[in-house]
C-alpha positions in Angstrom: 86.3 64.6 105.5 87.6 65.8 101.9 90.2 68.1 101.2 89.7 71.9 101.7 88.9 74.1 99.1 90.4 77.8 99.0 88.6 80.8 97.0 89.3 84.2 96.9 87.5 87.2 97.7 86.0 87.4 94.1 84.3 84.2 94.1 82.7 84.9 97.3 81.7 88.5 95.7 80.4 86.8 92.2 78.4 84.2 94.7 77.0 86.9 96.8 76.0 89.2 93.7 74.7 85.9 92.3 72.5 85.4 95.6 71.4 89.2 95.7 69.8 89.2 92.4 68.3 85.3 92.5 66.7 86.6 96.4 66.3 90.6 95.4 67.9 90.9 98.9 70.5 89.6 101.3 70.5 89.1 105.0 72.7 92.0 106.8 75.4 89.5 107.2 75.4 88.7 103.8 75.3 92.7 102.8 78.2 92.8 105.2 80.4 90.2 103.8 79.5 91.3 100.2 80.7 94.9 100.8 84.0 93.2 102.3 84.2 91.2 98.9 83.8 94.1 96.3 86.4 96.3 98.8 88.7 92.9 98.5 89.0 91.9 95.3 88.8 95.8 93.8 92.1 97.5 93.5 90.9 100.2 96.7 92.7 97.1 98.9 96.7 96.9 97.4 96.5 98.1 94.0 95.5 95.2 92.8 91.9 93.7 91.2 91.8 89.9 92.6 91.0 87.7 89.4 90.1 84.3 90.5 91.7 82.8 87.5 94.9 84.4 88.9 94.3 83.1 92.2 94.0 79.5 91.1 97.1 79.3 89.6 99.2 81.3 91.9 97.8 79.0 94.6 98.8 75.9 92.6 102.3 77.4 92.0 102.7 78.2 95.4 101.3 74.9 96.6 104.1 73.3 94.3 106.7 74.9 97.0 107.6 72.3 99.7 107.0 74.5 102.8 104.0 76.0 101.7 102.8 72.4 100.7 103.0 72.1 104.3 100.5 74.6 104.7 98.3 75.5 101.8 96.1 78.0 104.3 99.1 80.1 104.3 99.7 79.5 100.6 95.6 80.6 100.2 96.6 83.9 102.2 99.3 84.6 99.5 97.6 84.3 96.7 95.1 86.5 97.9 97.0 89.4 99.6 98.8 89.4 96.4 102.0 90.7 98.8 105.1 92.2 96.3 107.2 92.6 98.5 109.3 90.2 101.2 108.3 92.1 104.5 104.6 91.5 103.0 105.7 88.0 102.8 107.0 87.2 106.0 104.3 88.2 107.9 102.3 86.1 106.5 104.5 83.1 106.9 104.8 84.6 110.5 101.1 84.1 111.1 101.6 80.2 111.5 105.0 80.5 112.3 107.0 79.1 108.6 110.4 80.0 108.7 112.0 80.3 105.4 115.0 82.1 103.9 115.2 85.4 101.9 116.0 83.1 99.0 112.5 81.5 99.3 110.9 84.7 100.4 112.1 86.4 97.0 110.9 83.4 95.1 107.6 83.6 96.5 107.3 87.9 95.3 108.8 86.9 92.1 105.9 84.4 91.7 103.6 86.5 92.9 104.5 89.7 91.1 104.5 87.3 87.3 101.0 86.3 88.6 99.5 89.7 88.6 101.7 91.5 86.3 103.1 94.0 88.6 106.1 95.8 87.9 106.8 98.1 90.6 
């Protein structure tokens, strides 16, 4: 088997919108999962409007990290929660139990907040 590919929530909603107008109409799971994807990757989620370009490249930067190199679901879940700040962080990391300092955790916001811009 290849390697796994990550997207974010607006590649599965440009795919879905894609689908809808090729079809005129998607199955009710497909309406489903397209509603989740606009509510994602919109701003009513954190704040912030998931750009896959920005998801890309956070996910390479945070794939360049060894621990998270380890485990690039987890790095996948970062870069699209967008969390800014280190409680945010560590429970993601909690979720497949990485352990890593509040050095790294800062790292990983400060990363984060460059790749979306966010100044709060």
């Amino acid at each position: 088997m290849g390697e796994k590919t990550y997207i974010d929530y607006a590649t599965v909603r440009d795919a879905l919108e894609n689908a809808q107008e090729r079809r005129g109409e998607l199955s009710y799971e497909q309406n489903m999962a397209l509603n989740h994807a606009i509510w994602a990757a919109g701003d009513s989620r954190n704040g912030i409007v998931t750009e896959t370009k920005v998801f890309n490249s956070m996910l390479k930067d945070l794939l360049e990290l060894d621990k998270l190199a380890a485990a690039p679901d987890i790095a996948a879940k970062i870069a699209e929660i967008i969390p800014v700040n280190p409680d945010d962080v560590k429970a993601i990391l909690a979720s497949r139990r990485v352990v890593m300092d509040d050095d790294e955790v800062e790292h990983i916001v400060t990363l984060v907040r460059q790749h979306v811009g966010y100044e709060g």
